[in-house]
N, C-alpha and C positions, 0 to 999 in steps of 0.2 A: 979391638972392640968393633963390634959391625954397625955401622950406621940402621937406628929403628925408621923403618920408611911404609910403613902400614898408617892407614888413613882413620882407621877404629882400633878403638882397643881389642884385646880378644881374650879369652877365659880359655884356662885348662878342663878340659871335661871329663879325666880319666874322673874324678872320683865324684860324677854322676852319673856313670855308667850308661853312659847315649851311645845308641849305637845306630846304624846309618841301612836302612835299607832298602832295595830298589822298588820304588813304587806301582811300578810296570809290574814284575815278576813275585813280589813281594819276597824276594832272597835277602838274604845279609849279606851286607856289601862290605861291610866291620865297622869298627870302634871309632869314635868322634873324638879327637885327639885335643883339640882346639875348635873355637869357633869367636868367628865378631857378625857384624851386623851386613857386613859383605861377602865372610870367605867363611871356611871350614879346610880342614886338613883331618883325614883318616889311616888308620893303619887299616889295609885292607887286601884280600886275597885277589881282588878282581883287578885285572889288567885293561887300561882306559886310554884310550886315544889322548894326546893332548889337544885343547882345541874342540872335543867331542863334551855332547851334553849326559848328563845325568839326571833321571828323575829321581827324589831321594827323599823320603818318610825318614823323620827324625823318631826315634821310640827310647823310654825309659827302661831298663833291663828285667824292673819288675812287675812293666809292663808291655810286653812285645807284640801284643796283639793291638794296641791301640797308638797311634802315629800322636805325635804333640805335634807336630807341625812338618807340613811337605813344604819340598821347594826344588829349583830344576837349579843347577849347578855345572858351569863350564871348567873341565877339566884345566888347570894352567902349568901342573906340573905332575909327574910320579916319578918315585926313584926307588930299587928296592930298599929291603929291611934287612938286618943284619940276618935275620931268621928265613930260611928260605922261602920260597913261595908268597911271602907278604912285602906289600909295597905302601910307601906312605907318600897318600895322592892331596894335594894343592889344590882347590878348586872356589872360583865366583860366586856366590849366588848371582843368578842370574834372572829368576824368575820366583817370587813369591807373596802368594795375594797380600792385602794389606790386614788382613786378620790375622794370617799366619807370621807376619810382619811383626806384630804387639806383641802377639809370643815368645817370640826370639827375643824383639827388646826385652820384656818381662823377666824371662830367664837370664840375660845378663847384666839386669839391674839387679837380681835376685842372687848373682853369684858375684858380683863386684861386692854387694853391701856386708858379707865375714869382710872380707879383705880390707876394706876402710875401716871397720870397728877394729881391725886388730892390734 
């Protein structure tokens, strides 16, 4: 069993269908795998320096035209996917205002509180 050494807890996102895309370009960068109040992990098609930043719009699937919350993200790791061409990238927040901040808390109070009732 692998020692848990993450400093926030962090939520599975597959089945809120978040999806990560570049702020800059406004491309899709892919799927929001996980997330805590520090980090994010994606399965994504875009190959990223380690070490390199991210600007990154979080969006709902059913709504892709509107960002829930940006934030700039220091790459810390990528490795590919079993499926070719995708990679599932590790990365800091490293930048996110303090409004966009309450958001993200919001949402993973919002997605802890099934998991406690159940």
């Amino acid at each position: 069993m692998t020692e848990e050494r993450r400093r926030e807890p962090r939520i599975d996102t597959i089945s809120l269908n978040l999806f990560a895309h570049d702020n800059l370009s406004n491309e899709l960068l892919g799927t929001v795998v996980n997330l805590s109040r520090r980090g994010i992990m994606l399965l994504t098609r875009a190959q990223a320096d380690i070490g390199g930043v991210l600007q990154i719009d979080l969006r709902e699937a059913d709504q892709p035209d509107k960002p829930m919350f940006s934030m700039g993200i220091k790459v810390g790791w990528i490795s590919p996917a079993q499926t070719p061409g995708n990679f599932w990238l590790g990365g800091r927040i490293v930048g996110i205002t303090p409004e966009d901040s309450d958001r993200l808390h919001a949402l993973l109070v919002q997605a802890h509180a099934p998991a406690q009732q159940a």
